[in-house]
C-alpha positions in Angstrom: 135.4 62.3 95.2 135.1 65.0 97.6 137.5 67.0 98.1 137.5 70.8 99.8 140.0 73.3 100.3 139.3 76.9 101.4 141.9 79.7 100.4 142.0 83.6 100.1 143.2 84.4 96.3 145.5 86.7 95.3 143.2 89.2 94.0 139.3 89.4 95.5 138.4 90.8 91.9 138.6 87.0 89.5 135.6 85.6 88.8 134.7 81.8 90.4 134.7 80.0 86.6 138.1 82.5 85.6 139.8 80.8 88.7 138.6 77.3 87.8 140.5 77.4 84.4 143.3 79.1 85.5 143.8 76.4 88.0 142.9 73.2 86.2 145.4 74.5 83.0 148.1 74.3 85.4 147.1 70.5 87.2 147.7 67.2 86.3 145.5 65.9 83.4 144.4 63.0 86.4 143.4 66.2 89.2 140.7 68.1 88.3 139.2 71.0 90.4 135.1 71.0 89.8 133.8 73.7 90.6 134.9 77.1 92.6 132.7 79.4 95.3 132.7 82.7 97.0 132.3 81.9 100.6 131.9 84.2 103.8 135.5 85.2 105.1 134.8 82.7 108.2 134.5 79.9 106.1 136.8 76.9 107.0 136.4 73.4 104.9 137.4 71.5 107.8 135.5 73.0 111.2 132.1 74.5 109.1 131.4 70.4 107.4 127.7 69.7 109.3 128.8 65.6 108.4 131.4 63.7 106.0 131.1 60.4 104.5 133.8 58.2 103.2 133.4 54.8 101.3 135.5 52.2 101.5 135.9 49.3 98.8 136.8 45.7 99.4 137.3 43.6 96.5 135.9 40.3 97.4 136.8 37.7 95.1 138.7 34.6 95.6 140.9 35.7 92.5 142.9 38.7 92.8 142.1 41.6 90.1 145.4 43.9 89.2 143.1 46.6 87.9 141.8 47.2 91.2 144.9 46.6 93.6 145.4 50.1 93.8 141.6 51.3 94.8 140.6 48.6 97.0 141.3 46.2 99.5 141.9 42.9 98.3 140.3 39.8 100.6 139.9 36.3 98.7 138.0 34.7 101.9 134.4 35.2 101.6 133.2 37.3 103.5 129.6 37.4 106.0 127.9 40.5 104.7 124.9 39.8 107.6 127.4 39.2 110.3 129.4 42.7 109.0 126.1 44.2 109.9 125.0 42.2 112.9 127.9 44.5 114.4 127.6 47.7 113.0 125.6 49.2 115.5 128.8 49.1 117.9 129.9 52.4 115.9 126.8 54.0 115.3 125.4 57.4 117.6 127.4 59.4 119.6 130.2 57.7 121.2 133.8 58.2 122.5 135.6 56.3 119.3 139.6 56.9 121.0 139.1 53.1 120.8 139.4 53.3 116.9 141.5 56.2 116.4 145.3 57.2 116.6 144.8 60.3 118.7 147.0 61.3 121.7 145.0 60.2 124.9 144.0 64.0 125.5 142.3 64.5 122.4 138.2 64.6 123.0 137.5 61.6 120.7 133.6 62.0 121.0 132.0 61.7 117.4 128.0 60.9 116.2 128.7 58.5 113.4 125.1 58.8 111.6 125.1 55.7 109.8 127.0 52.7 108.3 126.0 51.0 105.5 127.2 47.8 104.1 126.5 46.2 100.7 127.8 43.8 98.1 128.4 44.8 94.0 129.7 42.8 91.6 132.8 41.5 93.9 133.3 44.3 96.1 132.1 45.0 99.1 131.1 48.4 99.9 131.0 50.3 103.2 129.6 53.6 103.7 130.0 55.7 107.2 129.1 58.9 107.6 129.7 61.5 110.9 130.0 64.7 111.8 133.7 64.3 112.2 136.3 61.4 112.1 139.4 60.6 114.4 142.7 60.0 112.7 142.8 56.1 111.3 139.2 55.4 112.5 137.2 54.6 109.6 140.1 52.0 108.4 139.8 50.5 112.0 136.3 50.2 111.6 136.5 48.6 108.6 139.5 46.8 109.7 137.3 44.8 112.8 134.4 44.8 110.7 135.9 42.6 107.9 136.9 40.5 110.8 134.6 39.9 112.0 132.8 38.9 108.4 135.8 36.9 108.0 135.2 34.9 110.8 138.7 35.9 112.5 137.0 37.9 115.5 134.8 37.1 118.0 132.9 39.2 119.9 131.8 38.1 123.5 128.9 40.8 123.6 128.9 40.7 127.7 132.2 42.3 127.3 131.5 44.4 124.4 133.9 45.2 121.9 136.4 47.6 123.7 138.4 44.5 125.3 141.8 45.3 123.8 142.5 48.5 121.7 145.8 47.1 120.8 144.5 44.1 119.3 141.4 46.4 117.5 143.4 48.6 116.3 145.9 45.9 114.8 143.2 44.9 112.7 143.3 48.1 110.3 142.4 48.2 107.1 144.9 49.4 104.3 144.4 52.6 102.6 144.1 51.5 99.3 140.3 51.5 99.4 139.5 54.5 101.6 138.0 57.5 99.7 136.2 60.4 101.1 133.0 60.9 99.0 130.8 63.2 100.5 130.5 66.4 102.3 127.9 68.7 103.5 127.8 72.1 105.0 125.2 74.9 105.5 123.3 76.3 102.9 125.2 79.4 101.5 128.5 77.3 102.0 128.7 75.1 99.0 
């Protein structure tokens, strides 16, 4: 997974690996920190990412697996991988996406979303998006509308586009077991 977090340590003088023992001896056995960097001082993990990426796993299967309850969504119906990405293209480029999110109505909800890929392995279905930034709860809603849609449940009257009801959209949101953020890139030199 991945995972950042920028913080000034106690002393500037411990060495990158020194700090990456001394921190995983005191996690969890199931948290891990992988590896540690020296950054510039204006370094921020949230505002310096150029794009993140999240995946999100559907377990599609008409019997239910206990082992992955916990990591994935769980739909028994089968679902239309082609119509899941007959729609996609509604949340691709650079859009206003305060359709999709939980933001108060004065946040600028403008994102690029750069891609979405959908595919199918061994029972799950697997959705990849990738943006330069993402809104609170949108990437579940997108999921959310997009396994309706590949479920059959919502229609789409394309004259009208998508954006009829953003009550009804955004009651369509997908749980969180499944959501997991796997990628994220920033300049060179900020690793």
């Amino acid at each position: 997974m991945a995972q950042y977090i920028d913080f000034n340590p106690p002393k500037d003088n411990i060495e990158p690996d020194n700090l990456l023992r001394a921190i995983n001896s005191i996690l969890p056995k199931d948290i891990r920190i992988l590896s540690v960097h020296s950054v510039e001082d204006d370094f921020h993990s949230r505002y310096k990412a150029l794009y993140r990426e999240y995946t999100y796993f559907i377990y599609n299967n008409p019997a239910a697996n206990p082992f992955f309850y916990r990591y994935s969504w769980y739909i028994k119906e089968d679902l239309d991988i082609e119509a899941m990405k007959s729609i996609k293209y509604l949340f691709e480029g650079k859009k206003d996406f305060g359709f999709v999110a939980n933001e108060p109505g004065n946040k600028n909800c403008v994102r690029n979303v750069q891609f979405i890929r959908i595919k199918r392995i061994r029972g799950f279905v697997i959705i990849n998006i990738r943006a330069n930034g993402f809104l609170r709860g949108m990437v579940r809603n997108i999921v959310g509308i997009l396994a309706a849609f590949g479920r059959n449940t919502l229609k789409i009257n394309f004259s009208d586009n998508i954006i009829r009801s953003q009550t009804e959209l955004k009651s369509l949101k997908a749980p969180p077991n499944g959501l997991f953020l796997t990628k994220v890139n920033y300049l060179r030199g900020c690793k």
